[in-house]
N, C-alpha and C positions, 0 to 999 in steps of 0.2 A: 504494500500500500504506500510507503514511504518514495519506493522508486516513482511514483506515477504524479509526485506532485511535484509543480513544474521550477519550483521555490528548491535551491537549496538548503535540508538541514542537515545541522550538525552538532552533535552531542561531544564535551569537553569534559574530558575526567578531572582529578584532583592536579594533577599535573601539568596540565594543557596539552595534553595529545587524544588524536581524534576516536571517541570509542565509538560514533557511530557516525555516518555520512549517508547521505540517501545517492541513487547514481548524478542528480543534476549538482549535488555539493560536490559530490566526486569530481565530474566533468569541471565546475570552473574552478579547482582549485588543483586539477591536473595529475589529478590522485590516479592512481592505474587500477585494478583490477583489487575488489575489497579482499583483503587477508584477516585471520585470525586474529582477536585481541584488539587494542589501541595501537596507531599509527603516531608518530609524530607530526605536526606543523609541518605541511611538503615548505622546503626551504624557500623553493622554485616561485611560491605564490606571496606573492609581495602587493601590500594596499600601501595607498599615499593619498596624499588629499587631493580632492576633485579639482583646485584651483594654487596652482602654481603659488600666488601669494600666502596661502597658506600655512599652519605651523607643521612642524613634522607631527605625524601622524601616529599615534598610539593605535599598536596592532588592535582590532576589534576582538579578539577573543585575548587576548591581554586585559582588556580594559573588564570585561565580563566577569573574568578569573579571578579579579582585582574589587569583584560586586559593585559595577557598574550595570545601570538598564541601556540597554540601546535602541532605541524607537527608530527607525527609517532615517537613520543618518548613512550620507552616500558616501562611497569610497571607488579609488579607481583601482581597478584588483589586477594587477597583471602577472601571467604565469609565463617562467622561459618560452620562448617559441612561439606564442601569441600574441594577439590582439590584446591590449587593454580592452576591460571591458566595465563600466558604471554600477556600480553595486549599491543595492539598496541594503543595509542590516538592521536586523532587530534582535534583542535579547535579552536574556533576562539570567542572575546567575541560578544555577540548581535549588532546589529543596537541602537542606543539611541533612538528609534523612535519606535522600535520593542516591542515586548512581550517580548522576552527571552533574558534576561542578557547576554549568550551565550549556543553555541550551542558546542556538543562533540561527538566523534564516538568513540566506546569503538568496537579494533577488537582482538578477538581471534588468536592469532600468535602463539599457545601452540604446534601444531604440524609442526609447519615451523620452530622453533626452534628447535625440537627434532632431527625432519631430515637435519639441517643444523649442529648440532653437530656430530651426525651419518656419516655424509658427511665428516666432518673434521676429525673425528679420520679412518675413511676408506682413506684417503689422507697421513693422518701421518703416518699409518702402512702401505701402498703402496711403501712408502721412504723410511720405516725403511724394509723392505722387500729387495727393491732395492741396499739402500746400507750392508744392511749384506746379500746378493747376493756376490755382487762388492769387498768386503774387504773379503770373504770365499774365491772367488777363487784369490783373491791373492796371499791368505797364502796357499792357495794348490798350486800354483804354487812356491812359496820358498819351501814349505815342500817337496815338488818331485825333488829340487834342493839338497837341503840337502841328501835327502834320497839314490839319486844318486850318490854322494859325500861318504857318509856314505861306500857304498856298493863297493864302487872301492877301497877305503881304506880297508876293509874289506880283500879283494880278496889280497891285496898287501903287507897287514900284515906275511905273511908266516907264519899264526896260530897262531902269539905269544899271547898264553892266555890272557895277564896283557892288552893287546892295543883290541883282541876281545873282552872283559868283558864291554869296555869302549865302543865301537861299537856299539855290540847288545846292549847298554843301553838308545844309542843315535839313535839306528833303532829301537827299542819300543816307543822311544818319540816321534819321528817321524809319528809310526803308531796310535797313540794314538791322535795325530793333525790330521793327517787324517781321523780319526772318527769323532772329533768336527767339523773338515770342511763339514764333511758329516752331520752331524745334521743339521747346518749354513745353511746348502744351503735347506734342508730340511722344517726348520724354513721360511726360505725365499721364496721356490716355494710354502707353505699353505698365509702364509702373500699375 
């Protein structure tokens, strides 16, 4: 019954070696094939904290052994040869009266994580969508005010060369924002 749930457990004698393991504890802690009696700590499986800035990390069946509870605090678990992978644990130390010093569930959170950062940066670029949306047609709307501006001045100049030169330079600048606001909004209806 133990093998079928998808949670690794694992039971810690007085000592801190493994007296029991279901196969999914086995699997992420790279245990090979269950043998007789208590196992020790595979060496091989080594946790550190999820975030670099972090402090070093008191092994989680260290801290248990030590009568520590541990509620779904995440750890990054990695065994030689593989993939880190996101680990959820929980536990609690044994009964005094019990076999097992304590007991601990080791859960795989590695693609809850992935899709929960997936999820953030599709929220953050939804925002940044929205507001460079919101701020393009703003300036398309000053740009069409100017450009409006521009073109009645234009008309009212009676040709003088030296004031059209300064016009058409400030109605290219114009059309030239109006292209960026045209990407902007571009940028923003893909976002």
């Amino acid at each position: 019954a133990l093998d079928a749930i998808s949670s690794g457990l694992i039971a810690l004698d007085a000592s801190g070696r493994i007296a029991l393991a279901n196969a999914a504890a086995r699997r992420m802690l790279g245990l090979g094939e269950k043998r007789g009696g208590a196992e020790p700590w595979p060496e091989a499986a080594r946790f550190r904290a999820p975030d670099p800035g972090d402090a070093p990390v008191v092994r989680p069946d260290a801290a248990l052994l030590q009568g520590e509870r541990l509620q779904g605090a995440e750890f990054l678990l990695g065994v030689a040869g593989r993939a880190e992978c996101r680990v959820r644990v929980s536990g609690a130390p044994g009964l005094a009266e019990g076999p097992f010093a304590a007991i601990m569930t080791l859960e795989d959170v590695t693609e809850q994580h992935r899709a929960r950062i997936l999820g953030d940066r599709a929220e953050r670029l939804d925002a940044l969508g929205k507001l460079t949306g919101g701020v393009a047609h703003d300036f398309n709307n000053l740009l069409s005010t100017i450009m409006g501006a521009v073109q009645l001045a234009q008309r009212r100049s009676e040709g003088d060369p030296r004031i059209a030169r300064h016009l058409d330079a400030a109605l290219r600048a114009t059309r030239t924002g109006a292209d960026l606001v045209e990407r902007l909004l571009g940028f923003a209806k893909r976002g």
